[in-house]
Residue, then its C-alpha position, 0 to 999 in steps of 0.5 A: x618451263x620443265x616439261x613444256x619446251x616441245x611447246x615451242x617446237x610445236x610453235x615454230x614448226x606451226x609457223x614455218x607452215x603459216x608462212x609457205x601456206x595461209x596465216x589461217x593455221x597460225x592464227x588458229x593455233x594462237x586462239x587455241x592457247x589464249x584458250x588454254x590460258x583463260x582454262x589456266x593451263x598455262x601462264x601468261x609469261x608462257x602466252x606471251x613467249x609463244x605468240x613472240x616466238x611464232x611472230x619472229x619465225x613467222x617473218x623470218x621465214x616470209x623473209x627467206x622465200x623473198x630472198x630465195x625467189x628474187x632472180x639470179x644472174x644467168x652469167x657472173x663475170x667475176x665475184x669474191x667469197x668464201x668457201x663455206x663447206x667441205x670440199x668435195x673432190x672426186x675424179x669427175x668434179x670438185x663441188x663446195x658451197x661458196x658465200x659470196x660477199x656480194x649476195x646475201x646467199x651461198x651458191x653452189x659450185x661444181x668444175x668438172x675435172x679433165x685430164x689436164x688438171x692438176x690439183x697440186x697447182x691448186x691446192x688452196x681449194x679448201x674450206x674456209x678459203x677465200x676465193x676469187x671466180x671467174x666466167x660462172x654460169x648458172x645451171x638450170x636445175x628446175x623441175x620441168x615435169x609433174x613428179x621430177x625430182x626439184x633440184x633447183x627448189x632442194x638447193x633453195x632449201x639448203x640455203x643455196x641461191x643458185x647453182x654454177x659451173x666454171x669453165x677452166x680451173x683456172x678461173x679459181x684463185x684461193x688463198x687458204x685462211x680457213x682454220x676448219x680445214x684442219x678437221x676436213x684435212x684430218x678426215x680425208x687423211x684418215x678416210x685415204x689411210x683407210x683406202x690403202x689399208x682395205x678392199x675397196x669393196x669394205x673401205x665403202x662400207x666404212x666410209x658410208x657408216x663412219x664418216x658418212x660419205x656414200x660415194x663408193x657404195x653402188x648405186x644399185x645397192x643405194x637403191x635396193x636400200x632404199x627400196x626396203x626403207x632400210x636407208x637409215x642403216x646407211x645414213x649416220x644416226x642415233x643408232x651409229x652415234x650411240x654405238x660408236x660413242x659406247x664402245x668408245x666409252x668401254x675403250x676409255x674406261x678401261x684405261x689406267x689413266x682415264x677416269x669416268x669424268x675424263x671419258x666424259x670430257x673426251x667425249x664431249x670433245x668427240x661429238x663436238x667435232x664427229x659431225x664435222x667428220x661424218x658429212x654434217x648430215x641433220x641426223x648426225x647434228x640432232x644425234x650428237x647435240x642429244x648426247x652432248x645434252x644428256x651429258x651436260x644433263x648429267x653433270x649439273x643434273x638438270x632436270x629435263x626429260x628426253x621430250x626436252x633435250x629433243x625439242x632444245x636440239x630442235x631449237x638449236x638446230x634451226x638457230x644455226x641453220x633456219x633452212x635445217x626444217x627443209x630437208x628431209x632428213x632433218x624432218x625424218x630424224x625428228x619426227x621418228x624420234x619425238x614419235x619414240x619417245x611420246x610412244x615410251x609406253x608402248x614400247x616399254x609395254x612389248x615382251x621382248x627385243x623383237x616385239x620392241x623392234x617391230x613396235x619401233x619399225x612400225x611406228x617409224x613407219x606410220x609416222x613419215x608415211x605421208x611425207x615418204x609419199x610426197x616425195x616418193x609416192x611408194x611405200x614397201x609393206x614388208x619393209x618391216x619385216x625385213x628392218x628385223x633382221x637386218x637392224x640387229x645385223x648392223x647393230x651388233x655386227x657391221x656398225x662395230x666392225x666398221x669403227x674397229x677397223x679404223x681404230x685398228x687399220x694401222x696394225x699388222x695382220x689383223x686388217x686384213x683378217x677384218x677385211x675377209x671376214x667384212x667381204x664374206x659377211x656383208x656379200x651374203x647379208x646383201x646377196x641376201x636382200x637382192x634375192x629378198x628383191x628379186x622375189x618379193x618386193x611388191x611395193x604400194x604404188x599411192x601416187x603423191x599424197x596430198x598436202x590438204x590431207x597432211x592434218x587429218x592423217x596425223x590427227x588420225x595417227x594421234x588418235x591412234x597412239x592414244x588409243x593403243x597407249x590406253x589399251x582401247x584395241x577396238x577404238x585404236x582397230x577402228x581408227x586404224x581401219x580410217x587410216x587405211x581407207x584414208x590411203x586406199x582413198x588417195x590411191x583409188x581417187x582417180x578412179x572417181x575423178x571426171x577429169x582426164x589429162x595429156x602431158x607432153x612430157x619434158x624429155x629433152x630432144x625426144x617425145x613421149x607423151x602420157x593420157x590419163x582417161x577420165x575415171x582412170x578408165x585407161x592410161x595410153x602413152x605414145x612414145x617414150x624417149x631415151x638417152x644414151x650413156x656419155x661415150x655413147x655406146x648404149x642406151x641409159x635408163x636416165x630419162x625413165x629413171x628421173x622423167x617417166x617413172x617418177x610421173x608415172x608413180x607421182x599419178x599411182x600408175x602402176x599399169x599402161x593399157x596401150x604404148x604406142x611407138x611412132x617409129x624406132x629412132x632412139x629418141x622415141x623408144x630408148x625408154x621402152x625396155x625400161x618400162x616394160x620391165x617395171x610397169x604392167x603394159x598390155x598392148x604395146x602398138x607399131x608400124x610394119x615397117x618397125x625394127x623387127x630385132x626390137x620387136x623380137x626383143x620386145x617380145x621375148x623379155x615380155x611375154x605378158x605383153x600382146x604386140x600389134x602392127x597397125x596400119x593408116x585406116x584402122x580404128x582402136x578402142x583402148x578402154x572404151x576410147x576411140x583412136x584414129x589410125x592415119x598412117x602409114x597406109x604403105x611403106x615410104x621407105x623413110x624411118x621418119x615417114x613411116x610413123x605412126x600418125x594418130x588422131x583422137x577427141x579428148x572432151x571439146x578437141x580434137x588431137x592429132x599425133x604425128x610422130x616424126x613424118x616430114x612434108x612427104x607423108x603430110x603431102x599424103x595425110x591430106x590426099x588420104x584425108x581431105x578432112x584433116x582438121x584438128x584443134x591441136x597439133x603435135x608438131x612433128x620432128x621437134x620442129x624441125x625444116x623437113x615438115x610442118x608445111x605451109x599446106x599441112x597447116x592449112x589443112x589441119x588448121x590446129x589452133x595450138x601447136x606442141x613442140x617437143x624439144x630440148x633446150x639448146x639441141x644441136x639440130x636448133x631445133x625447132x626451125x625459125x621459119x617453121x615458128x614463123x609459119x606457126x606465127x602467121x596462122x596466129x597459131x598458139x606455140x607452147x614448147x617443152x624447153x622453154x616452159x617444161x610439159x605441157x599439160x591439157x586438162x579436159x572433161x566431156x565440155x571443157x579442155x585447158x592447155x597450162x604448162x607445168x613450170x607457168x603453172x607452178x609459177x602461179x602457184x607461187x605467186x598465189x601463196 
């Protein structure tokens, strides 16, 4: 069996597939080992534990997504558990993972703190606690639009049922019977010494590296890690265990009174327990079992190499937690580290330790891609580049500090000469990489890999390793250069694809609205919502951040060819500076009667950008397309009259955008165009009393009505008796806040109205 344990990786890994996507993947592979049998490379006993192995992982897996698809409660009035997770208090919320004994699934629960709270009233609030809650409400935490982040499918993935919140503290009642809580207690008694004893700016850093908790770094420097592939650094893995666990060993060794089986014992203890410490992440599980693996490997000499020790930890790893294979973490930290080490050779083939480096990064990086553009759908080239310096920089210098500065923060004088010299070193390294950002990060925008493409991509970077492994240059050149037509391929795809698409994007109570031209020919938004931060005082970039730049980068847009303003009410342009400072637009279309202070701003941060008034009359040409200007023709002396009120034909039908104008400027819509009619209708204002007149219907007579709204708004937006007009008329009602975007799919002779979340319903439904 020595040697042939990755086997059973492969296996599951195969099977896990087979049950979220077709049985065909399963059923293939299973022939393909009773060929390897009948060749006789491998024995039946070995035949028969793969096809049992992938049998029970098979159904074990279809018997998860059953579980995580029945429905939850909106409301639970009163439900009895256990705390099954750290406790994570911060001075906006408490956070923990609960386990009722009524549902066969943890749920996650969230209280967001106020002034009057007192913790020291509520202390039993501690993992392993048994608990009694009260007044739960269920969080609606679904991706509504293409490209937004699924919180409600990463918390499914995590083994999490649903997502709640409590009201009052009150309704929290504990009573601690948890003996874990002593390793959590321990921790955050250490993480709140190291808090006294340093800066706050270096205590972060220490708490990010050492005990894996990055809630003190700033996000602006998450981010810029983030977008120089160097989030590694920041998460615990195989390189911040193996110093940590070599200095420790160097530290024993040279005390009298500790042998080399004693360090060994001590060790073994500590990487037990330093998970636990260090925030549970799968790359701090998958680095601490290798280690504990190559120590009992040690001891009783064992003869299993580096490819099984990985493959057992795999194994493990998924019998304590099966939804580990979710996360991407756990697939990252696996798939990099069973790519080292099939790459030994390679590796072992380069002249020094930058050579090494480079080797490593590279194939890093060639193996996650397409997962990385699934999910992220950007990936940083000189990424490498950047790995070089700074991997040795947190090796040798800030990983080792970090952990001598909690062995030693109890001592006089010398934590505050660590805390200097940390502050010094690690602002220049970060301010460093923030001019590296501000002048070279030019990222490879490729849009979302496609899951159809996942085989032949890692067939081709197989075939790849073998070649260059063999020293076959021209057959591994050659197999490269597919590799990279097969991802130009995906990024210019759209450029041969008939199909063009409107999304009426989820933002809540706002528009904003994308059309993609067939052949990518040109891509024209009207619109594009923001949101204001919580005391209201200026505006935030969340709607660009988790709503239109991720759809935009989900679809490799990298350039707008035409955006058009409506009007300046925040709800239709808070996005705008947002997206003119990351996106290439080339015209940007207003009103007259527009806010001149934007339109200057917009103009000075913008120089690129051309700026155009319009008025009701004109006829634009964006890419080849024809666009219909309707109003305003004069100033109406109303911000919502005045918008901008468009009409365009995508393939069969005939779209009509009409801003926020209310029954005054529809009155003068149809005097100025008796031929009004149009087959779908933007509703104007949400929805709301003051438009979409009985008059206005009869004159366009749209055989679908879009409204764009957000869930629960102030305004009870969209207004009843407008839906009972749209009902009347037998017009088709779709809206953003009960069913996500809204999408219409044409060609020259067909166009399709779905909505994004019935959409992925179906798609669920057909698996």
């Amino acid at each position: 069996m020595y040697g042939n344990i990755y086997w059973f990786v492969i296996t599951i890994t195969i099977a896990i597939i087979a049950s979220h996507s077709s049985t065909i993947f399963l059923f293939s592979y299973l022939l393909a080992m009773f060929f390897f049998y009948k060749q006789k490379k491998i024995n039946m006993l070995f035949l028969l534990l793969i096809i049992l192995a992938s049998t029970i992982i098979y159904f074990y897996y279809e018997y998860l997504q059953t579980e995580s698809s029945r429905e939850i409660p909106p409301y639970i009035e009163e439900i009895n558990g256990k705390i099954h997770s750290e406790v994570k208090i911060t001075p906006q919320l408490i956070n923990f993972q609960f386990q009722p004994t009524e549902i066969n699934s943890d749920i996650m629960i969230t209280y967001f703190l106020t002034e009057k709270d007192n913790l020291q009233s509520n202390n039993e609030i501690k993992t392993g606690s048994v608990c009694v809650l009260k007044n739960l409400t269920a969080q609606n935490n679904f991706a509504k639009n293409p490209g937004q982040f699924d919180y409600q499918r990463y918390l499914v993935n995590s083994g999490i049922k649903a997502s709640y919140t409590i009201s009052t503290l009150e309704n929290i009642a504990c009573r601690n019977e948890g003996k874990i809580n002593v390793i959590y207690d321990f921790k955050r008694k250490i993480v709140n010494y190291v808090e006294k004893r340093y800066s706050t700016y270096t205590s972060s850093w220490i708490r990010a590296l050492i005990f894996g908790d990055k809630e003190g770094l700033d996000d602006e420097i998450i981010a810029l890690f983030q977008r120089w592939n160097l989030s590694h650094l920041l998460a615990i893995s195989g390189l911040h265990v193996g110093l940590i666990i070599l200095m420790f060993y160097m530290l024993m060794l040279r005390l009298p009174f500790f042998t080399k089986e004693k360090s060994q014992c001590v060790l073994f203890i500590l990487l037990l327990f330093y998970p636990l410490i260090a925030g549970e992440a799968p790359s701090v599980w998958r680095s601490c079992l290798l280690a504990l693996f190559v120590l009992i490997q040690l001891k009783f000499k064992f003869a299993f190499s580096s490819l099984d020790i990985l493959s057992i930890v795999f194994v493990v790893m998924l019998l304590v937690d099966p939804y580990s294979i979710y996360q991407l973490g756990f697939q990252f930290s696996f798939i990099v580290t069973f790519a080292i080490i099939l790459s030994r050779i390679i590796i072992h083939e380069a002249g020094n330790y930058l050579q090494i480096i480079i080797q490593i990064s590279g194939i890093s990086l060639l193996i996650i891609l397409p997962i990385q553009l699934y999910h992220f759908y950007t990936f940083n080239p000189l990424a490498i580049a950047i790995n070089l310096l700074y991997i040795p920089y947190f090796s040798f210098i800030i990983i080792p500090l970090s952990l001598l500065m909690v062995v030693f923060s109890a001592l006089p004088v010398i934590p505050q000469l660590f805390d200097y010299f940390f502050v010094k070193i690690q602002s220049l390294f970060s301010t460093i990489l923030e001019r590296i950002d501000e002048s070279l990060y030019y990222p490879l925008i490729v849009g979302k890999f496609p899951m159809s493409l996942f085989f032949l991509y890692y067939i081709l970077i197989i075939v790849f390793f073998m070649f260059w492994e063999r020293q076959q240059k021209i057959r591994a050149f050659c197999v490269g250069v597919s590799i990279t037509v097969l991802l130009i391929g995906i990024s210019i795809s759209p450029y041969f694809n008939d199909e063009g698409t409107i999304t009426v994007l989820d933002i809540g109570q706002g528009d904003a609205i994308i059309i993609e031209l067939p052949y990518r020919k040109g891509v024209i938004m009207i619109d594009a919502a923001g949101t204001m931060t919580k005391n209201f005082t200026e505006p935030s970039n969340k709607n660009f951040e988790e709503i239109i730049k991720p759809f935009l980068l989900s679809k490799g847009i990298t350039k707008i060819d035409a955006l058009f303003l409506s009007h300046d009410d925040h709800d239709h342009i808070g996005s705008v500076p947002f997206i003119l400072d990351e996106f290439i637009v080339d015209k940007v279309f207003t009103t007259k009667y527009f806010d001149k202070a934007w339109i200057s701003e917009y103009i000075i941060n913008n120089k690129e950008t051309a700026f155009h008034h319009l008025t009701g009359g004109q006829i634009l040409s964006i890419a080849g397309h024809k666009i219909e200007v309707l109003l305003p023709v004069e100033d109406n002396f109303d911000k919502n009259d005045n918008s901008l009120v468009l009409r365009s034909r995508f393939g069969p039908y005939t779209w009509i955008f009409t801003g926020d104008i209310g029954e005054k400027a529809e009155l003068e819509l149809m005097s100025l165009y008796p031929n009004l009619g149009s087959d779908i209708l933007k509703v104007s204002h949400h929805g709301s009393s003051s438009s979409t007149t009985d008059e206005f219907l009869e004159g366009v007579k749209p055989k679908a009505a879009l409204i764009s709204v957000g869930v629960n708004n102030r305004y009870n937006h969209p207004n009843k008796e407008v839906l009972e007009r749209l009902g009347e008329k037998e017009i088709a009602v779709l809206r953003t806040d009960q069913s996500g975007a809204i999408i219409y799919s044409y060609t020259k002779k067909e166009g399709t109205l779905f909505t994004f979340m019935n959409n992925i319903q179906n798609k669920k439904g057909r698996r």
